[in-house]
mmCIF file as gemmi writes it, N, C-alpha and C atoms, coordinates in Angstrom:
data_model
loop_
_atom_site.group_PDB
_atom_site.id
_atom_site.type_symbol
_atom_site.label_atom_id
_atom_site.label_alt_id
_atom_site.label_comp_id
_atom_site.label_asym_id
_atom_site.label_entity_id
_atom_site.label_seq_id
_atom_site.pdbx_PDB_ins_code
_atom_site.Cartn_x
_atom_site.Cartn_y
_atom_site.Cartn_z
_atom_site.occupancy
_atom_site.B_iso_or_equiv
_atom_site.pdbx_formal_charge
_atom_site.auth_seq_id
_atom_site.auth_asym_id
_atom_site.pdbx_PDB_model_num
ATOM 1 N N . UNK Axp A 1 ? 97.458 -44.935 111.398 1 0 ? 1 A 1
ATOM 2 C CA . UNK Axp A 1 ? 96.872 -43.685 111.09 1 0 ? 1 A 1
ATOM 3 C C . UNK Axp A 1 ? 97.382 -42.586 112.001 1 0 ? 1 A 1
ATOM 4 N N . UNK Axp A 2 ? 96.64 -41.703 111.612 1 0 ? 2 A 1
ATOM 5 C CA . UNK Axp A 2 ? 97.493 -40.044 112.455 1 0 ? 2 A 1
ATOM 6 C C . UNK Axp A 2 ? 96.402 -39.925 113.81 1 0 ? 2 A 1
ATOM 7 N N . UNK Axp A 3 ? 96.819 -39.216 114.768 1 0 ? 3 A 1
ATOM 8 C CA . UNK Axp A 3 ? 96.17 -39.517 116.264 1 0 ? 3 A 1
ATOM 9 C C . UNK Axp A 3 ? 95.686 -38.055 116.366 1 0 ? 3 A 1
ATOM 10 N N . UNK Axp A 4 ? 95.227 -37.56 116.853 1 0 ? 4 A 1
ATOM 11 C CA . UNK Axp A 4 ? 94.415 -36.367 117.106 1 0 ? 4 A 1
ATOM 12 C C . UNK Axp A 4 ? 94.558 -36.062 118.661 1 0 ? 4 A 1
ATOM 13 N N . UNK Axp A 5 ? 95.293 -35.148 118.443 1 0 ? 5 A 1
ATOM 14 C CA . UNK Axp A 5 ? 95.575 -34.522 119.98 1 0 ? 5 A 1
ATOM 15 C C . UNK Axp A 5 ? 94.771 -33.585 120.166 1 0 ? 5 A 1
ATOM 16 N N . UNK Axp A 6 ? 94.076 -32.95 121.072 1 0 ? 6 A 1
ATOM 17 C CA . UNK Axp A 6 ? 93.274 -31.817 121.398 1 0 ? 6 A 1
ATOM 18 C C . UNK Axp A 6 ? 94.059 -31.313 122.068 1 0 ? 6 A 1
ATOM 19 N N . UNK Axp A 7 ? 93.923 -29.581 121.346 1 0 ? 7 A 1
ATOM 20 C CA . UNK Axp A 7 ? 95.108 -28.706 121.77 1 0 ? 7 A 1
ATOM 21 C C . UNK Axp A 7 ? 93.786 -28.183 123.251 1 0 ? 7 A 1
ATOM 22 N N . UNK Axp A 8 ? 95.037 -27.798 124.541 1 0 ? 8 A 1
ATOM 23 C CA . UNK Axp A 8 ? 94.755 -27.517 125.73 1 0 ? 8 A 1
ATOM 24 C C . UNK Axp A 8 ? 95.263 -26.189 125.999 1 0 ? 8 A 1
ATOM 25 N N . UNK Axp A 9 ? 94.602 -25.324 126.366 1 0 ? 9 A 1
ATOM 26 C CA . UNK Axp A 9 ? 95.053 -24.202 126.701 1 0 ? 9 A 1
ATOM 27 C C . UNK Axp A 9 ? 94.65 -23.877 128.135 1 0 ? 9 A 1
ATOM 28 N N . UNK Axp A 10 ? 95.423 -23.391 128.865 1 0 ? 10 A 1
ATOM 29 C CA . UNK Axp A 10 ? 95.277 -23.222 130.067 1 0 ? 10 A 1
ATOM 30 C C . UNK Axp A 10 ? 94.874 -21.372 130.636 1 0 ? 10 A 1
ATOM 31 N N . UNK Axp A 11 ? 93.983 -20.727 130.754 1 0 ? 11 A 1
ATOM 32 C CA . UNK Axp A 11 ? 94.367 -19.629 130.682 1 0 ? 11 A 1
ATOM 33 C C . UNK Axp A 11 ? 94.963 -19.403 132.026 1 0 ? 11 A 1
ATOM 34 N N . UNK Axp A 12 ? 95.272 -17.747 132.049 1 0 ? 12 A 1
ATOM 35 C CA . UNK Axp A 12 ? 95.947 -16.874 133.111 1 0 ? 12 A 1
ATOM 36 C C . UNK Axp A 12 ? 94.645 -16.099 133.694 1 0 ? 12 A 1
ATOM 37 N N . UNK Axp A 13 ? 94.854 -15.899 134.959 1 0 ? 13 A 1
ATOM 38 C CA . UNK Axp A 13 ? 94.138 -14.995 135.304 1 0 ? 13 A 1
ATOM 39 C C . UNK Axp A 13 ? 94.294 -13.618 135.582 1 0 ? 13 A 1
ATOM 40 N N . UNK Axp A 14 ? 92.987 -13.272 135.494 1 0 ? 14 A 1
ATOM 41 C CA . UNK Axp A 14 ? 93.546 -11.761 134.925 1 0 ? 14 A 1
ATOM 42 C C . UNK Axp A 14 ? 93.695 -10.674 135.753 1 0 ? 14 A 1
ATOM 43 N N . UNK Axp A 15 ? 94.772 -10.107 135.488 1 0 ? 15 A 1
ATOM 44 C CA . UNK Axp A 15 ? 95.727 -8.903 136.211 1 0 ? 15 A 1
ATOM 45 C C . UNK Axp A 15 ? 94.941 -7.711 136.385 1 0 ? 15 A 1
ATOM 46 N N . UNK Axp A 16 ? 95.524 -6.478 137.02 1 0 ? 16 A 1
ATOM 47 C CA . UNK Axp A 16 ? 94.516 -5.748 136.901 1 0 ? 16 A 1
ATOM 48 C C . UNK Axp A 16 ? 95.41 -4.566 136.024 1 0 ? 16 A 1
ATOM 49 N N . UNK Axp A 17 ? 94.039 -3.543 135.47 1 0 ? 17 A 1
ATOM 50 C CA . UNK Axp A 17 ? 94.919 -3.208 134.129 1 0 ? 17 A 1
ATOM 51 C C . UNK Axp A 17 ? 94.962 -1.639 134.676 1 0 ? 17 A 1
ATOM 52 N N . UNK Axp A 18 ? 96.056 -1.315 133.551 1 0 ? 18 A 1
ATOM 53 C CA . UNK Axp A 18 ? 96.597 0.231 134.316 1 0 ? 18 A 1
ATOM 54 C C . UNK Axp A 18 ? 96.275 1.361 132.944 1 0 ? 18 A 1
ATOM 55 N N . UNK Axp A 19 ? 96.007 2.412 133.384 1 0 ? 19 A 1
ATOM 56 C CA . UNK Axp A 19 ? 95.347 3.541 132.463 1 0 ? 19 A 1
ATOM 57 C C . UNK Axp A 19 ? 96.089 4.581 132.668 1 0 ? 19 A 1
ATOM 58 N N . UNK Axp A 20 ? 96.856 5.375 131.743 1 0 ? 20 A 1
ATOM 59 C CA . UNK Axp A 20 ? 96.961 6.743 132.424 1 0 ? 20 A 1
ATOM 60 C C . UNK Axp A 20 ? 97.066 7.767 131.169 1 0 ? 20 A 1
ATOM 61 N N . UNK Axp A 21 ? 96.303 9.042 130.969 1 0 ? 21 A 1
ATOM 62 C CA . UNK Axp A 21 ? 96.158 9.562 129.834 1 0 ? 21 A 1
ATOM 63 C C . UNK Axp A 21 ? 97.244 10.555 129.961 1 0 ? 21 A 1
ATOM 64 N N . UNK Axp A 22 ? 97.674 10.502 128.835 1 0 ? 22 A 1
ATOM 65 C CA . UNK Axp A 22 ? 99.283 11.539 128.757 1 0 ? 22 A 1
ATOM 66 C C . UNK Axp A 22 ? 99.186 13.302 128.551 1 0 ? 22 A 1
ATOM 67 N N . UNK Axp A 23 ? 99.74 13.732 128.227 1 0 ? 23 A 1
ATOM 68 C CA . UNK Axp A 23 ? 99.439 15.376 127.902 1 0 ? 23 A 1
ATOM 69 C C . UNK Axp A 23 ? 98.939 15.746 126.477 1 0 ? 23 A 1
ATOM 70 N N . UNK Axp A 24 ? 98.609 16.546 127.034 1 0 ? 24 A 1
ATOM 71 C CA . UNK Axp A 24 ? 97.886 16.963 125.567 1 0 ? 24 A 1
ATOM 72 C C . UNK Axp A 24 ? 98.379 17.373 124.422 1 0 ? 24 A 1
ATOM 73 N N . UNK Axp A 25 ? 98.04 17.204 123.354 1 0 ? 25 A 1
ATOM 74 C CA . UNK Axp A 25 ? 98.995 17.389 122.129 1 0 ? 25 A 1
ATOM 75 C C . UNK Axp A 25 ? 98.275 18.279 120.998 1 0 ? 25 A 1
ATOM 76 N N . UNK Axp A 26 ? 98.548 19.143 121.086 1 0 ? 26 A 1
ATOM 77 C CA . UNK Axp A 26 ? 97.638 20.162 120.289 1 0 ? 26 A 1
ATOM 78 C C . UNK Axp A 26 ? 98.55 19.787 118.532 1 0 ? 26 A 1
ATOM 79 N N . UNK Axp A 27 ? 96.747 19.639 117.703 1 0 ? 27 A 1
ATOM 80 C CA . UNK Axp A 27 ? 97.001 19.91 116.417 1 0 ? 27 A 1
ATOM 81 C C . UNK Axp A 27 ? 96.478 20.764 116.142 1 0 ? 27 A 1
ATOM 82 N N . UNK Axp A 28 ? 96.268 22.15 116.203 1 0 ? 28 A 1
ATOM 83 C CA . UNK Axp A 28 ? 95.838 23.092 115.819 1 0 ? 28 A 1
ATOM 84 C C . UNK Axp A 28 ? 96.588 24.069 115.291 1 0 ? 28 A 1
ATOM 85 N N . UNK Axp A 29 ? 96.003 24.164 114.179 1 0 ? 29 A 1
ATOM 86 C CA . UNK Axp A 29 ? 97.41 24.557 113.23 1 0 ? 29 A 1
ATOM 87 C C . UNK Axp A 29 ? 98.716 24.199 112.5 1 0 ? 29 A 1
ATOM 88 N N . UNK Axp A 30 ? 98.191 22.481 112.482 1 0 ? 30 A 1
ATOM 89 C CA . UNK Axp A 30 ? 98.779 21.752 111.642 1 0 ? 30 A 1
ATOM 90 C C . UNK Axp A 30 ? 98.406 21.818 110.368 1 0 ? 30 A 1
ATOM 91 N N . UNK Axp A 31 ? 98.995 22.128 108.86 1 0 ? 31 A 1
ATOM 92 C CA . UNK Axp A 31 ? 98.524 21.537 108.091 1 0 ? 31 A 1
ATOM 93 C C . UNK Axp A 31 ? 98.626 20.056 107.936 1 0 ? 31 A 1
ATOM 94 N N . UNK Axp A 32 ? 97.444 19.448 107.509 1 0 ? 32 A 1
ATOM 95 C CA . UNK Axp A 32 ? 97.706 18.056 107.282 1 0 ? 32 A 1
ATOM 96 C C . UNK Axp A 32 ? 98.202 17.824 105.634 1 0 ? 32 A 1
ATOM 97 N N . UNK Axp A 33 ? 98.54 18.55 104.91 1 0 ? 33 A 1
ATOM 98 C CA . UNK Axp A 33 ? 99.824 18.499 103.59 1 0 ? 33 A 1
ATOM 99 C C . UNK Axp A 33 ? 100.791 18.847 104.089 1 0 ? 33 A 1
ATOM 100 N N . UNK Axp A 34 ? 101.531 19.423 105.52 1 0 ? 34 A 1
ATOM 101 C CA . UNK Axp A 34 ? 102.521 19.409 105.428 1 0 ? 34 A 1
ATOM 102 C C . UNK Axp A 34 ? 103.357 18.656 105.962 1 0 ? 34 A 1
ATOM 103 N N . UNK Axp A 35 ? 104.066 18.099 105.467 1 0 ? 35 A 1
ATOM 104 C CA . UNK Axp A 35 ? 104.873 16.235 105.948 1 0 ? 35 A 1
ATOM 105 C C . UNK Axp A 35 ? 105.354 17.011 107.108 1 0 ? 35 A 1
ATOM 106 N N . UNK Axp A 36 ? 106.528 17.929 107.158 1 0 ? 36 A 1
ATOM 107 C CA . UNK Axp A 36 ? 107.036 18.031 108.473 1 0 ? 36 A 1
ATOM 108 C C . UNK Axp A 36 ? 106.643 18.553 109.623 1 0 ? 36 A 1
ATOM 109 N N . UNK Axp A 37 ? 105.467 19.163 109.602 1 0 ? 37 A 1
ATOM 110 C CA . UNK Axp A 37 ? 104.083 19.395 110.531 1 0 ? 37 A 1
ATOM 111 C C . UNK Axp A 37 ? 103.654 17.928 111.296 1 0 ? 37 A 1
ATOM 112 N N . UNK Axp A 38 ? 103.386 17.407 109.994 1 0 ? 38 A 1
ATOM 113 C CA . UNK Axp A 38 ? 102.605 16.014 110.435 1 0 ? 38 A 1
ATOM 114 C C . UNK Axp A 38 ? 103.724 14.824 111.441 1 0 ? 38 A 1
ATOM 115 N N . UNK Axp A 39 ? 105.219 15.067 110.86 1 0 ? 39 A 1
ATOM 116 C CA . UNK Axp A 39 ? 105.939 14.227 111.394 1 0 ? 39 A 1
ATOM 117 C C . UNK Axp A 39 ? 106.447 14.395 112.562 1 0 ? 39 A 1
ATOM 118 N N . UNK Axp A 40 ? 106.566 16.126 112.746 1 0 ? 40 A 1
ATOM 119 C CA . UNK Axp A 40 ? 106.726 16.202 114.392 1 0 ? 40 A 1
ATOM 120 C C . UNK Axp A 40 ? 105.598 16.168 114.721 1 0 ? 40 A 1
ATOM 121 N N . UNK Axp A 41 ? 104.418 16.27 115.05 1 0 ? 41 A 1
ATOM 122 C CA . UNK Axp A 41 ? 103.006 15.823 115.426 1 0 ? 41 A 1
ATOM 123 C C . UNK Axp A 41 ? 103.216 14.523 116.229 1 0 ? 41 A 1
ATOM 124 N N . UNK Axp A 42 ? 103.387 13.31 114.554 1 0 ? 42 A 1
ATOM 125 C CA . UNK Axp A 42 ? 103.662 12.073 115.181 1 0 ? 42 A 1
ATOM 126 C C . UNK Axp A 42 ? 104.927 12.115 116.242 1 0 ? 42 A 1
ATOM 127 N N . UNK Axp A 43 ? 106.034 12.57 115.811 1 0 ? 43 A 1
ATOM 128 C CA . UNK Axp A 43 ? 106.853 12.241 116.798 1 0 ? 43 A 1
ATOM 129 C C . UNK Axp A 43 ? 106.878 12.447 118.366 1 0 ? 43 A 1
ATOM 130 N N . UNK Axp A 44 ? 105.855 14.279 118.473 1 0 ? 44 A 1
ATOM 131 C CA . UNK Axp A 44 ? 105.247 14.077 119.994 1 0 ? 44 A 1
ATOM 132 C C . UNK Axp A 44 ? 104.573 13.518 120.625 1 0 ? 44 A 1
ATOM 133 N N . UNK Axp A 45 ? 103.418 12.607 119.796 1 0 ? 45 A 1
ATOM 134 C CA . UNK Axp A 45 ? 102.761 11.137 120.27 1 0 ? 45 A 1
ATOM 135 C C . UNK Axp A 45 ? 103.178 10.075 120.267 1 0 ? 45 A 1
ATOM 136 N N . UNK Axp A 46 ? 103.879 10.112 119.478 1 0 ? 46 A 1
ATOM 137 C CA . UNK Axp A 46 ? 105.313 9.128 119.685 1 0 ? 46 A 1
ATOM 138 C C . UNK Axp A 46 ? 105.765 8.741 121.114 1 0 ? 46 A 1
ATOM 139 N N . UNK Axp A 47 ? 106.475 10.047 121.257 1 0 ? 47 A 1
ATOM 140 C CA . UNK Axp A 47 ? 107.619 10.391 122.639 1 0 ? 47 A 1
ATOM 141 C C . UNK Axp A 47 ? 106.578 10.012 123.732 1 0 ? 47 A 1
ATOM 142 N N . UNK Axp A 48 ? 105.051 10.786 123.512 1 0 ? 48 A 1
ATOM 143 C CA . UNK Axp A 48 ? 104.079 10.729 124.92 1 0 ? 48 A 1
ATOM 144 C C . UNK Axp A 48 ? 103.572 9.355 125.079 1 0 ? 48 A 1
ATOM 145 N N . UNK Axp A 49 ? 103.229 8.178 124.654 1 0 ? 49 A 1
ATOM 146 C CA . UNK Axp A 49 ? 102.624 7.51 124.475 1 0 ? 49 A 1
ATOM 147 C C . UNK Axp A 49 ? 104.099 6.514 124.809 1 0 ? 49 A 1
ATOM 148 N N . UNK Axp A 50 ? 104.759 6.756 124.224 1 0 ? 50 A 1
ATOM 149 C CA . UNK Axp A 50 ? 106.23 5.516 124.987 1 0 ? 50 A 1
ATOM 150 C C . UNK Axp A 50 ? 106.632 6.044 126.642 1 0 ? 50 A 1
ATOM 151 N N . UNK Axp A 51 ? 106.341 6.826 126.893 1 0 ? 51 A 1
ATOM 152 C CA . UNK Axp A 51 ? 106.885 7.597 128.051 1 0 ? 51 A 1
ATOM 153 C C . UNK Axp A 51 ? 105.921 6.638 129.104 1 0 ? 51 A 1
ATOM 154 N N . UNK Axp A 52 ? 104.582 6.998 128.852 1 0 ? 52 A 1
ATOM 155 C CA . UNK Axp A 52 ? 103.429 6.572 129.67 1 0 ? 52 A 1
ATOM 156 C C . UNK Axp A 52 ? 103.544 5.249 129.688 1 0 ? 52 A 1
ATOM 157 N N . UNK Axp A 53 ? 103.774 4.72 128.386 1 0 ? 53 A 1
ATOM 158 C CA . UNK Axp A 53 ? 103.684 3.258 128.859 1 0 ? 53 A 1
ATOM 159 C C . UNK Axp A 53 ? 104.788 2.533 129.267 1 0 ? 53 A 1
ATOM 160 N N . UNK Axp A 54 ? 106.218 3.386 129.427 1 0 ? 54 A 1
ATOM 161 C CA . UNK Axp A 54 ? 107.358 2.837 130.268 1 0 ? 54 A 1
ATOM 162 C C . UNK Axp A 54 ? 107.235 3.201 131.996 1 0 ? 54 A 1
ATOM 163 N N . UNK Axp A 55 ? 106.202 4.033 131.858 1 0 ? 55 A 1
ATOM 164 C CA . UNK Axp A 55 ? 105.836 4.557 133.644 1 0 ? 55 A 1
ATOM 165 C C . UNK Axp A 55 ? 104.96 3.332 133.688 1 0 ? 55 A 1
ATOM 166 N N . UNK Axp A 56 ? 103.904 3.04 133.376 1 0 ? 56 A 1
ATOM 167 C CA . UNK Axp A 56 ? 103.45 2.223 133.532 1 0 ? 56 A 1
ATOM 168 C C . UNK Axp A 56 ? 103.567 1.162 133.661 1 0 ? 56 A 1
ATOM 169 N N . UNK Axp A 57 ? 104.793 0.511 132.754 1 0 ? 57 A 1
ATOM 170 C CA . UNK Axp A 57 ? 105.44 -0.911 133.061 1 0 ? 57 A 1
ATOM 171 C C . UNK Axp A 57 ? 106.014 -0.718 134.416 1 0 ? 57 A 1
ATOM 172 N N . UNK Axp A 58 ? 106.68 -0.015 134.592 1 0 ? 58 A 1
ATOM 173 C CA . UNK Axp A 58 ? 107.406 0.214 135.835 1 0 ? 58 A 1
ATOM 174 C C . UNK Axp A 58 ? 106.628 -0.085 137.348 1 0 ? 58 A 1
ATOM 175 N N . UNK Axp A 59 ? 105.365 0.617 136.861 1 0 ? 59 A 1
ATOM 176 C CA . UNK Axp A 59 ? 104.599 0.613 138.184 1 0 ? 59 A 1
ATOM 177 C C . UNK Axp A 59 ? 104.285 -0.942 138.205 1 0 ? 59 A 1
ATOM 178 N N . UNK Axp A 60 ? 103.647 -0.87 137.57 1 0 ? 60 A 1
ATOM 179 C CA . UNK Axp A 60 ? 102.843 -2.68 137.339 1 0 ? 60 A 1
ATOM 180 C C . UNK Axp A 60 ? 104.014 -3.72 137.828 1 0 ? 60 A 1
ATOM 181 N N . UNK Axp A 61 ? 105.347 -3.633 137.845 1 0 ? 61 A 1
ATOM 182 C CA . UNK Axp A 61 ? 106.251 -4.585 138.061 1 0 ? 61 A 1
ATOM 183 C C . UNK Axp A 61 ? 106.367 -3.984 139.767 1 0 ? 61 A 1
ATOM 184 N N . UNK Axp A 62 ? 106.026 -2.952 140.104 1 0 ? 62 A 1
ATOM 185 C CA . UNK Axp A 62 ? 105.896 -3.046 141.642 1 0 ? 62 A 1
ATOM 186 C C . UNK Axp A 62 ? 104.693 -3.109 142.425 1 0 ? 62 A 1
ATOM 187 N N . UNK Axp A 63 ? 103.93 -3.818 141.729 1 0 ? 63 A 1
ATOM 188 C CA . UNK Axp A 63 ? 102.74 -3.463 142.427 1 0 ? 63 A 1
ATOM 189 C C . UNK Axp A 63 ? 102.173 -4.808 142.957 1 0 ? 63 A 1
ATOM 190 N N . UNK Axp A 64 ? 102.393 -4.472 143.897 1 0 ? 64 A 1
ATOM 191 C CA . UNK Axp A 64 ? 102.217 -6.177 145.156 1 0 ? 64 A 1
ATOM 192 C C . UNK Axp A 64 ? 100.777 -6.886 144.796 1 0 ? 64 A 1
ATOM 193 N N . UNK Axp A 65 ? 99.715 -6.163 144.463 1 0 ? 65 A 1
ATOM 194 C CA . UNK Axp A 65 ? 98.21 -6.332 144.395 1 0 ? 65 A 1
ATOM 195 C C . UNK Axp A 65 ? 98.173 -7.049 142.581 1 0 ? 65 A 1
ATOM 196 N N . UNK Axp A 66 ? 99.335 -7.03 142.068 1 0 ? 66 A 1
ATOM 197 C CA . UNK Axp A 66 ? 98.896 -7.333 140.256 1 0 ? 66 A 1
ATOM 198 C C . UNK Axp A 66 ? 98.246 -8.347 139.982 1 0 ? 66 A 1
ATOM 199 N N . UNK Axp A 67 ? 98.621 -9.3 140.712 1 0 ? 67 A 1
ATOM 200 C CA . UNK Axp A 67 ? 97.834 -10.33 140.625 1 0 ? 67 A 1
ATOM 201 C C . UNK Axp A 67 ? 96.299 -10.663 141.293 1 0 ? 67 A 1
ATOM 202 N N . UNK Axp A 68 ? 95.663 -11.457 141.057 1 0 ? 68 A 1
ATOM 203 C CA . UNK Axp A 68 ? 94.391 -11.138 141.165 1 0 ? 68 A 1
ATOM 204 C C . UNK Axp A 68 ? 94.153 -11.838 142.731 1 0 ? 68 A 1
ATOM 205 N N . UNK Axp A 69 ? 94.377 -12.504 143.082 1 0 ? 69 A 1
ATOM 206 C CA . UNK Axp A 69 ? 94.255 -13.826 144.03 1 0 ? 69 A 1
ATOM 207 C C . UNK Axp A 69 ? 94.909 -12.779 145.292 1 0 ? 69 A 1
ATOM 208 N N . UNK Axp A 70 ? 95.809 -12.136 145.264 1 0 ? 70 A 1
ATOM 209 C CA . UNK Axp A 70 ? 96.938 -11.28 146.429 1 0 ? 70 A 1
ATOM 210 C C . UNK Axp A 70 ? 95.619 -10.349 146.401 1 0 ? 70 A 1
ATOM 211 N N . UNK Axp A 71 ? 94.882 -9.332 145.381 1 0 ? 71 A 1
ATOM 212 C CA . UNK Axp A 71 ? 94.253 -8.533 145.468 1 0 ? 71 A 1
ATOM 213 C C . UNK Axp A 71 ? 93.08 -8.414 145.947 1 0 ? 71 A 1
ATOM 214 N N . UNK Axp A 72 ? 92.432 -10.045 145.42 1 0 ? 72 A 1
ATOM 215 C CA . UNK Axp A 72 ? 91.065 -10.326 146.049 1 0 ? 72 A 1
ATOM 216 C C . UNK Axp A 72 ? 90.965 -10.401 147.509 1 0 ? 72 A 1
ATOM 217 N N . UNK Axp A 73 ? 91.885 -10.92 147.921 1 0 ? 73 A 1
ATOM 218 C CA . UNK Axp A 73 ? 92.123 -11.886 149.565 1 0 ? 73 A 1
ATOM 219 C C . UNK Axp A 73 ? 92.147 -10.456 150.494 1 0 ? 73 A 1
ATOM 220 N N . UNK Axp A 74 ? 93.192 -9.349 149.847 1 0 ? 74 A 1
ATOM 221 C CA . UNK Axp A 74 ? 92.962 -7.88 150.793 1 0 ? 74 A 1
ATOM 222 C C . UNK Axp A 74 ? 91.543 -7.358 150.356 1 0 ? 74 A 1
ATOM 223 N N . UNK Axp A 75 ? 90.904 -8.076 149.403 1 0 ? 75 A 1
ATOM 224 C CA . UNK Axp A 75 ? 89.882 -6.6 149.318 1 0 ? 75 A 1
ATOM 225 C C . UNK Axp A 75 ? 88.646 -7.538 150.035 1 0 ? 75 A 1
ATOM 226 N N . UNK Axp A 76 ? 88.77 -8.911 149.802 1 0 ? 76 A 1
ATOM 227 C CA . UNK Axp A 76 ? 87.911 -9.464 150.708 1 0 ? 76 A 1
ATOM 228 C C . UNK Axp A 76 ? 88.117 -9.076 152.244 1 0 ? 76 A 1
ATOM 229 N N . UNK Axp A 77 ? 89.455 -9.555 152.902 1 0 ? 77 A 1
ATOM 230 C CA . UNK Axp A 77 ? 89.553 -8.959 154.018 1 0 ? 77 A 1
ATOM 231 C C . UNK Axp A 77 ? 88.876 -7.448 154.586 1 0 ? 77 A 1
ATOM 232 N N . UNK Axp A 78 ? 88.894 -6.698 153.612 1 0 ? 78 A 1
ATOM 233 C CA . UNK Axp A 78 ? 88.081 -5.502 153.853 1 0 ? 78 A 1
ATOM 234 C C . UNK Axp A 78 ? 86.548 -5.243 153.92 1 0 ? 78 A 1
ATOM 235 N N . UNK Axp A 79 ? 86.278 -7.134 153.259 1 0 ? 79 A 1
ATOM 236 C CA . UNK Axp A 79 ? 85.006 -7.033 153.186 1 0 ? 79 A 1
ATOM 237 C C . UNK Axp A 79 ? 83.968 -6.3 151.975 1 0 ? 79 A 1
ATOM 238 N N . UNK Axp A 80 ? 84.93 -6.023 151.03 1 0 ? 80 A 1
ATOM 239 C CA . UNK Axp A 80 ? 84.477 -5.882 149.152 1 0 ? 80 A 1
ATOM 240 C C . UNK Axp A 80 ? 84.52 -4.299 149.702 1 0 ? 80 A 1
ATOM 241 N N . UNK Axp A 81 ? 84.752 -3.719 150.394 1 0 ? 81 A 1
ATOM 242 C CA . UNK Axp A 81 ? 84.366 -2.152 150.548 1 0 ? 81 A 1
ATOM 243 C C . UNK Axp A 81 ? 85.575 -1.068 150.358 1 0 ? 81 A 1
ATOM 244 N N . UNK Axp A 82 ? 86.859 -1.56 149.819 1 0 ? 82 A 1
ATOM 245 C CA . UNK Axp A 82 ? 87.565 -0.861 149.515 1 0 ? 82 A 1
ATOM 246 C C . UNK Axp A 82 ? 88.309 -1.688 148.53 1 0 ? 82 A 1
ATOM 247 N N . UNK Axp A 83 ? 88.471 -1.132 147.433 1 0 ? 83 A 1
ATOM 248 C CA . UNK Axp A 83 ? 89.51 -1.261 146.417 1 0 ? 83 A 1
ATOM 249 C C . UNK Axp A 83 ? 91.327 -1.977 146.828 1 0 ? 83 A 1
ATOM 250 N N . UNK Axp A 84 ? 91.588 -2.635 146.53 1 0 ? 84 A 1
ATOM 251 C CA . UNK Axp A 84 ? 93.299 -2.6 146.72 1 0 ? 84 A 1
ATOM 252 C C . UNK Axp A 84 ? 94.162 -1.302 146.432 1 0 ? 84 A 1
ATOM 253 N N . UNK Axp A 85 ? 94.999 -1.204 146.911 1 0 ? 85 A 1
ATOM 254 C CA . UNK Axp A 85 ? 95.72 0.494 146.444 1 0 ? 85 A 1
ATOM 255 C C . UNK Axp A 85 ? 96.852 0.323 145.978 1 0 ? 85 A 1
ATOM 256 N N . UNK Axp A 86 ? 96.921 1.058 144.826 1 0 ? 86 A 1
ATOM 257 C CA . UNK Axp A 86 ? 97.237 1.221 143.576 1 0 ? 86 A 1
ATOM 258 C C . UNK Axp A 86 ? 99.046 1.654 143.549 1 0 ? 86 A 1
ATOM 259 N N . UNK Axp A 87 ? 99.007 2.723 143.173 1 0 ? 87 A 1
ATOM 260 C CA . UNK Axp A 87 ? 100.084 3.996 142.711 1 0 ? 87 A 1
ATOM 261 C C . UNK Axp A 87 ? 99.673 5.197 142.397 1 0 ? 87 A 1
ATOM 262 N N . UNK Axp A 88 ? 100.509 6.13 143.516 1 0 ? 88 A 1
ATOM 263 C CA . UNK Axp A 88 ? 99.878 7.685 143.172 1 0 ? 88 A 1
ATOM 264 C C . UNK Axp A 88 ? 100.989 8.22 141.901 1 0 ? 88 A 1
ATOM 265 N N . UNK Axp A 89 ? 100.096 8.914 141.092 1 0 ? 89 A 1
ATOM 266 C CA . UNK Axp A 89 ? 100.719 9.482 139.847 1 0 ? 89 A 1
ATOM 267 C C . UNK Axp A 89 ? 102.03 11.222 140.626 1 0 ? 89 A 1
C-alpha cells in the first residue's frame, strides 16, 4: 500500500519589517475617462512605489539587526529600553 508522509514545515523567524511612505501623487484633476490621464497617474505610482521598495531592499540587506536573534540580544543588552537602530532616511 501507499505510506503517508506528514508534510513538515519548519518556519523562519521573523525579520523585522521596513515601511516607508513615498511622495505624494496628486489626482486632482484627473479625469478618470481619460486613458492617458489615468496611465501616467499609474505610471507615477508605478515609478514611486518601485523606487521605495528598491531603497528598501537595499537597506534591509545592510542592516546588521534583520534578523531577530542579533536584534533581541542588543535590545536585551539594553535591557528592553531601547529599540535596535535602524536606517536614517
Amino acid at each position: 500500500g501507499e505510506r503517508f508522509v506528514v508534510p513538515l514545515s519548519v518556519p523562519q523567524l521573523p525579520e523585522r519589517f521596513y515601511f516607508l511612505f513615498g511622495a505624494q501623487i496628486s489626482t486632482a484633476g484627473v479625469d478618470a475617462s481619460d486613458a492617458e490621464a489615468c496611465v501616467a497617474v499609474y505610471e507615477a505610482v508605478r515609478r514611486e512605489l518601485e523606487s521605495c521598495i528598491d531603497f528598501l531592499l537595499s537597506k534591509r540587506q545592510q542592516d546588521p539587526y534583520r534578523a531577530l536573534l542579533p536584534r533581541a540580544a542588543v535590545e536585551a543588552s539594553w535591557n528592553w529600553t531601547r529599540q535596535a537602530p535602524s536606517f536614517t532616511l
